[in-house]
C-alpha positions in Angstrom: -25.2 -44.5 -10.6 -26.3 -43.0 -13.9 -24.4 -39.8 -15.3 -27.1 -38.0 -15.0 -26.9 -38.4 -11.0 -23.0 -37.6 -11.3 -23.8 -34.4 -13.0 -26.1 -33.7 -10.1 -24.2 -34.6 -7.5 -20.8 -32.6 -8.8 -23.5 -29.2 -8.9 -24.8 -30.2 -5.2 -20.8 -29.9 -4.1 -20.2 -27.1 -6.1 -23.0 -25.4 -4.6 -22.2 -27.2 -0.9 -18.5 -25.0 -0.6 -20.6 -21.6 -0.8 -23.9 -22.0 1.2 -25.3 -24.5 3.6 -26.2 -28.1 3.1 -29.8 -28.9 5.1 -31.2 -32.9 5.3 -34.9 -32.5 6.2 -37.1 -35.5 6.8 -40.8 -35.9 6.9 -42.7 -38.7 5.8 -39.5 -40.4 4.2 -39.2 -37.3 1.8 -35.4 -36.3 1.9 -34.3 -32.6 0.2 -31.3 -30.7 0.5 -32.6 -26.3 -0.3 -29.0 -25.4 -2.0 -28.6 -21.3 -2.2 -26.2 -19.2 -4.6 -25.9 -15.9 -4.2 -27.3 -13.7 -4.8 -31.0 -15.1 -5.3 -30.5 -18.7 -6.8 -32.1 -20.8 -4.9 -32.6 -24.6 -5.5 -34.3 -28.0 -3.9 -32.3 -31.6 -4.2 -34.8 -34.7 -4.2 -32.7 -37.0 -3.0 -34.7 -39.9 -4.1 -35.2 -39.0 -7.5 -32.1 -36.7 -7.9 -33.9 -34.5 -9.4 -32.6 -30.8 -9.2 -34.9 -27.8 -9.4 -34.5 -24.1 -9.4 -37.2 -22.8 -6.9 -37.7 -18.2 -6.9 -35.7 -16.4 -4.3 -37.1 -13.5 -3.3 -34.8 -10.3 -3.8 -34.4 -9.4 0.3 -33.9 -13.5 0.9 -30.6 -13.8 1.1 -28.2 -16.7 3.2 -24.5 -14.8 4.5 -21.7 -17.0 4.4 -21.7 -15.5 7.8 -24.7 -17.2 8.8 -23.9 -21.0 8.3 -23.3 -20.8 11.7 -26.8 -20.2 12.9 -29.0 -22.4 10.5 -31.0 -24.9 12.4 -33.5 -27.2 11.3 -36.9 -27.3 13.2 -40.2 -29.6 12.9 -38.8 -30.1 8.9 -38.1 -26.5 8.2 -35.0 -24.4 8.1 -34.3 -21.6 9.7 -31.6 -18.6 9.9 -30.9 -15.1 11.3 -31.2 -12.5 8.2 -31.2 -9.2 8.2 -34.0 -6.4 6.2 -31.2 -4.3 4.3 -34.1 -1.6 3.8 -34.8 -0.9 7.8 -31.1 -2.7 9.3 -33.8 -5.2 11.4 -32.6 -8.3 12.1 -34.7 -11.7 12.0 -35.1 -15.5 11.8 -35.9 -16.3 8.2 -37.7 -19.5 7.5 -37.7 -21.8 4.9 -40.9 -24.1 4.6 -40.0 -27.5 3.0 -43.4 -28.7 2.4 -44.2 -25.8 0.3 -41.0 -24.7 -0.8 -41.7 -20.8 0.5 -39.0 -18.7 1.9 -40.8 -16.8 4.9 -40.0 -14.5 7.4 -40.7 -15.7 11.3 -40.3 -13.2 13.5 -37.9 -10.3 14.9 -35.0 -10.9 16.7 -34.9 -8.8 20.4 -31.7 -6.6 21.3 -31.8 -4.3 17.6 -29.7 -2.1 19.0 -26.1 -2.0 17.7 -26.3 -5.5 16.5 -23.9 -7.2 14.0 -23.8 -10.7 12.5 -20.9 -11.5 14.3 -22.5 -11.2 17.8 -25.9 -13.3 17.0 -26.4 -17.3 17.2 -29.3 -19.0 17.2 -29.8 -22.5 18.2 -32.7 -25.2 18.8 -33.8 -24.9 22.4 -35.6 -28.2 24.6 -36.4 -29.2 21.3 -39.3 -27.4 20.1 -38.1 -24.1 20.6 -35.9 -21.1 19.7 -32.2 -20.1 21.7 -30.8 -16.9 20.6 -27.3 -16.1 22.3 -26.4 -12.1 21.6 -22.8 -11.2 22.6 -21.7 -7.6 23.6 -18.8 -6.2 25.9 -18.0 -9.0 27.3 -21.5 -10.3 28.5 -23.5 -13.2 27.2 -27.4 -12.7 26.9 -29.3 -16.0 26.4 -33.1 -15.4 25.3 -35.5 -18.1 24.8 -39.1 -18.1 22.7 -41.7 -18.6 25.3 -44.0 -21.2 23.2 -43.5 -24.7 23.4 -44.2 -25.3 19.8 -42.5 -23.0 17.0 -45.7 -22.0 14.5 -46.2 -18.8 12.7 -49.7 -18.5 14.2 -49.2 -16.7 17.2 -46.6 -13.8 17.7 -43.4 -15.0 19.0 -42.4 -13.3 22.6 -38.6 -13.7 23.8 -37.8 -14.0 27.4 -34.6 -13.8 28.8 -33.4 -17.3 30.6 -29.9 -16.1 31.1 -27.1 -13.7 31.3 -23.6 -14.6 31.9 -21.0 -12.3 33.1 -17.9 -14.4 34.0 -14.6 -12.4 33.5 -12.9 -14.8 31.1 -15.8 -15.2 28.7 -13.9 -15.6 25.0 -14.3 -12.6 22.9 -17.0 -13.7 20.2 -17.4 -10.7 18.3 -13.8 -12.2 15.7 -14.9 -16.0 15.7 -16.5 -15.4 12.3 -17.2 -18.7 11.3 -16.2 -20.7 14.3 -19.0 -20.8 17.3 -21.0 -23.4 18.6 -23.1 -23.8 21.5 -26.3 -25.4 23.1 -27.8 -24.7 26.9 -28.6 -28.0 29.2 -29.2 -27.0 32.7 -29.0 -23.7 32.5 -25.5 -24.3 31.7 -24.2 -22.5 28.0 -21.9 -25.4 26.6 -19.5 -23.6 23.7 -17.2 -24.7 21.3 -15.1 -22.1 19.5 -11.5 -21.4 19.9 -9.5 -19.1 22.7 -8.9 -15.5 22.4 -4.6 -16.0 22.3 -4.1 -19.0 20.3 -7.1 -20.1 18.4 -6.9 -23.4 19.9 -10.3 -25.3 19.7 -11.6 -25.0 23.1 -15.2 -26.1 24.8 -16.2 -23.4 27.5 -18.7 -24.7 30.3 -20.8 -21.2 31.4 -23.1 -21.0 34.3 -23.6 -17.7 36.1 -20.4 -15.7 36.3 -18.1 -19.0 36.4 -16.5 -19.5 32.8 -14.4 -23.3 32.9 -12.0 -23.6 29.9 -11.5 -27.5 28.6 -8.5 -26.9 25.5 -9.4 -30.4 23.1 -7.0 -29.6 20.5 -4.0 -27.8 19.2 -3.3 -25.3 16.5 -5.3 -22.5 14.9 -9.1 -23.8 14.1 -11.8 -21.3 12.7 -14.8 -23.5 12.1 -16.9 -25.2 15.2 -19.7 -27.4 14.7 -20.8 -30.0 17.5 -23.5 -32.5 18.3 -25.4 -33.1 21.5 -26.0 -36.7 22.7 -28.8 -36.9 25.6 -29.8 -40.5 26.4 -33.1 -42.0 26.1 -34.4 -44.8 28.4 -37.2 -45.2 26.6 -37.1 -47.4 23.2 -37.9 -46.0 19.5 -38.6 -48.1 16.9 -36.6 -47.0 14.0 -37.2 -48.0 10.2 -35.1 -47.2 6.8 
């Protein structure tokens, strides 16, 4: 490796321990979009390691707060923002193939809304999951197209509300929730309401189970979600 490459790579990790790192793949054509606050913005080549400063617009902007909630979706990234003119919130979009920051649509439940209660998460695998936490209750809403454009506007239906009594209080986990629905089951990893231990909850209806995994106090949750396939890919590097 070349020291031009080192210099790169030291930036990308400088970059990496304030904003989010995203691997997008199409065609064999690997970028990483790196963000600095306030409205630095900048795309990785991975196989040229080239590093290039791309415009920001002034009312993009990507909350440490938010890591939690960037998901990648047919190649393109996308987060919940906020409008700091009108206090809406939104999914903000970055296009890879064009290298455009975008908006994609409104998020539903405005009212008395704060970062802290939002998540959003890839749902059946071409659409959008948007869990919204308030007193106590769980509101799952799902996009009701089975393909994520920016053609069509984007209507939310609600798949899901859970009301168990010992639902964890998500309003404090700043950094530290994760989740995904299979079943009509909300499957959630973030820590408990006494300890902070790291914990997985199992939700369905108004029955919360509690599975502790770990000990000691843990803010940050992140998870992956294996579902077999019978049926055999092909699969090339």
């Amino acid at each position: 490796m070349n020291s031009c490459s080192v210099n790169i790579l030291h930036s990308i990790r400088r970059w990496r321990q304030r904003s989010g790192l995203h691997v997008v793949r199409g065609q064999r054509v690997h970028k990483l979009l790196l963000y600095h606050p306030p409205q630095v913005a900048a795309i990785y080549e991975c196989a040229s390691h080239v590093l290039r400063y791309i415009n920001a617009p002034y009312e993009v902007h990507m909350p440490e707060i938010d890591r939690r909630s960037h998901v990648s979706l047919y190649g393109n990234l996308y987060w919940i923002d906020s409008n700091l003119q009108t206090s809406e919130y939104f999914i903000q979009s970055f296009d890879f193939t064009r290298e455009i920051f975008k908006p994609f649509c409104l998020l539903p439940l405005q009212d008395n809304n704060c970062l802290n209660e939002l998540r959003l998460a890839v749902w059946k695998g071409d659409r959008f999951s948007f869990q919204h936490f308030l007193t106590r209750k769980i509101e799952i809403r799902v996009t009701n197209k089975n393909k994520i454009d920016d053609t069509e506007e984007v209507v939310w239906v609600n798949l899901m509300t859970l009301t168990a009594t010992n639902l964890p209080n998500l309003f404090h986990k700043k950094y530290g929730v994760s989740y995904f629905i299979y079943d009509n089951t909300l499957f959630m990893c973030c820590s408990d309401d006494k300890d902070r231990h790291p914990c997985i909850y199992i939700v369905k209806g108004d029955v919360c189970k509690k599975i502790q995994i770990g000990y000691g106090k843990v803010d940050w949750f992140s998870h992956c979600a294996y579902v077999p396939n019978l049926i055999p890919l092909e699969f090339q590097i």
